[in-house]
C-alpha positions, 0 to 999 in steps of 0.5 A, a space after each residue: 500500500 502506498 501512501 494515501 494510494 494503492 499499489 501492486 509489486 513491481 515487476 508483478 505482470 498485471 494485464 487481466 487485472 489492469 486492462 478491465 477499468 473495473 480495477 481503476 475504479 475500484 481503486 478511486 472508491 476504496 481512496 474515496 477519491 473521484 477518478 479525476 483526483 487520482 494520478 497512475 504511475 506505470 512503465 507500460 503504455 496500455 495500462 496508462 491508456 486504460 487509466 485516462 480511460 476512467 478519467 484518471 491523470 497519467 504518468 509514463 514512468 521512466 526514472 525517478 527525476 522524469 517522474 518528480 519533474 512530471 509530478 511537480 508539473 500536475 502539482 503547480 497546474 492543479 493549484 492554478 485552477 
């Protein structure tokens, strides 16, 4: 369990779960979060399409220091609106 999210080990190969949006969605409703205040971080591309499927904001994962940059960039466009 991440903090204030939910996770899956990594490396763990997912795609019957991750590929139904049924899995997003149950992740927003367990956080008690609408779909549109929650962020996917992955390494793969589909599972990333699924996500923004429901509604969620999505980051491609490809290092530590692209995923800080990208978070702060949701962070500082989030507090604009």
């Amino acid at each position: 369990m991440a903090k204030n999210g939910l996770t899956i080990e990594p490396g763990v190969y997912k795609p019957e779960i991750v590929l139904s949006k049924k899995i997003f969605l149950l992740a927003a409703k367990k956080l008690d979060a609408k779909t549109e205040d929650c962020v996917f971080i992955d390494d793969y591309g589909d599972f990333l399409k699924v996500a923004e499927s429901v509604g969620m904001k999505v980051i491609l994962f490809k290092n530590s220091k692209e995923l800080r940059y990208e978070l702060d960039n949701l962070l500082n466009n989030n507090h604009k609106m």
